[in-house]
N, C-alpha and C positions, 0 to 999 in steps of 0.2 A: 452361180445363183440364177433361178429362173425366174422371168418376170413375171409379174403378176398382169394376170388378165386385163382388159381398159375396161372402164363400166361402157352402158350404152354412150353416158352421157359425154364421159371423156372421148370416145370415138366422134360424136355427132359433132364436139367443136374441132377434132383435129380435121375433120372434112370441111368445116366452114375455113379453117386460117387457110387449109392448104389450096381452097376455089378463090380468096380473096389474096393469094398472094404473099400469106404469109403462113408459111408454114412451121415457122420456129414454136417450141414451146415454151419461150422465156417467159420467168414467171411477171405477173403484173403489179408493177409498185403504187401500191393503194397510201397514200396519203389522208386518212382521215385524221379529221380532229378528235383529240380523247384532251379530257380534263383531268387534273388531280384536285376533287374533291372531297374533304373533311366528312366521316360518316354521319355528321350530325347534319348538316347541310344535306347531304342525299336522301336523308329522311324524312326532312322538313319538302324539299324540292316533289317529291315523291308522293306523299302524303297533298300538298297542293294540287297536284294535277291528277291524283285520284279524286279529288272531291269535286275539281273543278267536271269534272264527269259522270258525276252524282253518285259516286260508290260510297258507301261509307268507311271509315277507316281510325283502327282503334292501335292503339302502342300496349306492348307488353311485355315483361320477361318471360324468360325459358320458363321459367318457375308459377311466374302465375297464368299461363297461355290457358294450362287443363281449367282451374274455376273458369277463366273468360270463355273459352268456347262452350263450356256446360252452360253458364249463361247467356250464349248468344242462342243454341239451341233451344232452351224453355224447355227443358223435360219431352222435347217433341223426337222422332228418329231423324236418323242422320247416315247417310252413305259416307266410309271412308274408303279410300283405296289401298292396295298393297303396298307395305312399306310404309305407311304413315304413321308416324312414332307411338308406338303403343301407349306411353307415358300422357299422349294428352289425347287420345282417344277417349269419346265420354261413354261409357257403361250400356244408353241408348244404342249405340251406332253398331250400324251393319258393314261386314265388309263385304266387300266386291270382288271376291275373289270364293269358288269361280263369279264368273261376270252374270252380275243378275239380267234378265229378261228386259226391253224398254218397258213393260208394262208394268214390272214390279220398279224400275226407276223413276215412272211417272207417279209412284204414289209413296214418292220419299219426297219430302221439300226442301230438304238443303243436303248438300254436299261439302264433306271438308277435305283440303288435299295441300300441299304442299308445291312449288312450281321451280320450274330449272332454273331460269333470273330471273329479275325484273332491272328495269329502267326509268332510273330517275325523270330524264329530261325528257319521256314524252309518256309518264307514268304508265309502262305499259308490264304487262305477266306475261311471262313466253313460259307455256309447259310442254315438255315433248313426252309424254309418257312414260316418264323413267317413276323411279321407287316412290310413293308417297304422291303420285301425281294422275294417278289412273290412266283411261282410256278414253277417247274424245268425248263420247257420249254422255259418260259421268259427270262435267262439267256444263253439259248443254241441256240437257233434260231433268233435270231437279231447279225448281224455281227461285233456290236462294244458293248462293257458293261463297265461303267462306274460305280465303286462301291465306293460309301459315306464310309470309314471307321474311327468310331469315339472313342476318346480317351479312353472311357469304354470297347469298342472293342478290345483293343490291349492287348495279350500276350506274355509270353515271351515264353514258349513253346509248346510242346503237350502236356504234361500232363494238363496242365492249360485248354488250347484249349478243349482239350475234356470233362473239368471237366463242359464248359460253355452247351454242350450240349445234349440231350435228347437224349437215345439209340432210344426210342417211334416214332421220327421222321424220315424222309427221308432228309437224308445231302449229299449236295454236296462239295467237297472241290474244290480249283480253286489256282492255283499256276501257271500265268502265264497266256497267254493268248492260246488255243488248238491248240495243235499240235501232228505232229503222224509221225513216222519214221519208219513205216512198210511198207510204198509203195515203194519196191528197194532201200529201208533205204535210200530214200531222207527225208530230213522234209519238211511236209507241212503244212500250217497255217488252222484251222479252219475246220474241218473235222469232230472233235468232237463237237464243239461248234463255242464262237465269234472268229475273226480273230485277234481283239487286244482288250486289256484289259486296260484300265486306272483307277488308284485308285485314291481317291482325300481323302488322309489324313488331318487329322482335326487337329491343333496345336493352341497354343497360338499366332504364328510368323508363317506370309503366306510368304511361303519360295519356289522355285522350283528346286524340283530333278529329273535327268534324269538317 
């Protein structure tokens, strides 16, 4: 069998063990803490700490997600990405595929998309651009993003969170909707990205959290 090639990056540490002495590549026993919590608790924990970060955040079934997002858009357009389940795509929305121009994505105002996990305990969205989750820009340059997150989706920590994805890819994380408190340490909205963020959690029981 022939080996496979080392990436850059696998070469760049087997240079650091072997200047510092250690040249073995025994793998390294990471001890985090993971929890086993109840999906209703990671909901509840989850929904806390998006609000506590002014996003807003609504509960829903499979079933009623298409009326809720038609009502969260208002009849206005909406950017969706490839992959994002046709079934609650609303009638409005445009896909993104190919990739519109940033000029024509600055004069969409909200974006819907789906995201690889999320994290209960430090309410955070990791999307790496896989199906249903587009490409960076989609999520940064439309002023409102409303993100599908579904019960597979949810963890309880970061260890978990990070175990869901790929070092390979380009991830963004998203806790809250952009802000930045570097201008005369005012905060302002939307600098980095959208101005508000709404989540629409996927549950048994369409419930709404504020």
């Amino acid at each position: 069998m022939v080996a496979e090639p080392m990436t850059s990056r696998e070469h760049i540490l087997r240079r650091i063990r072997t200047a510092t002495g250690d040249g073995s590549n025994a793998a390294i026993e990471r001890h985090y803490c993971r929890g086993s919590v109840d999906t209703g608790a990671l909901h509840t924990l989850f929904a806390e700490r998006l609000s506590d970060y002014g996003a807003e955040v609504l509960t829903a079934t499979a079933d009623s997600t298409p009326d809720l997002l038609r009502e969260l858009i208002d009849g206005g357009p909406c950017l969706v990405p490839a992959g994002f389940p046709a079934a609650w795509t609303p009638p409005e929305a445009v896909l993104d595929d190919p990739p519109l121009p940033t000029t024509a994505l600055d004069r969409v105002p909200t974006v819907l998309t789906l995201c690889a996990a999320a994290c209960a305990q430090t309410g955070t969205i990791a999307m790496d651009g896989g199906p249903g989750q587009g490409r960076r820009a989609l999520t940064l340059v439309p002023d409102h993003h409303i993100c599908v997150v579904r019960n597979e989706d949810l963890v309880g920590g970061v260890p978990e969170l990070l175990e869901r994805l790929s070092p390979g890819r380009p991830v963004t994380l998203i806790s809250g909707p952009s802000a930045t408190s570097d201008i005369e340490l005012r905060r302002v909205s939307g600098v980095h990205g959208p101005r508000s963020l709404t989540v629409v959690l996927l549950t048994t029981l369409a419930l709404r959290t504020n």
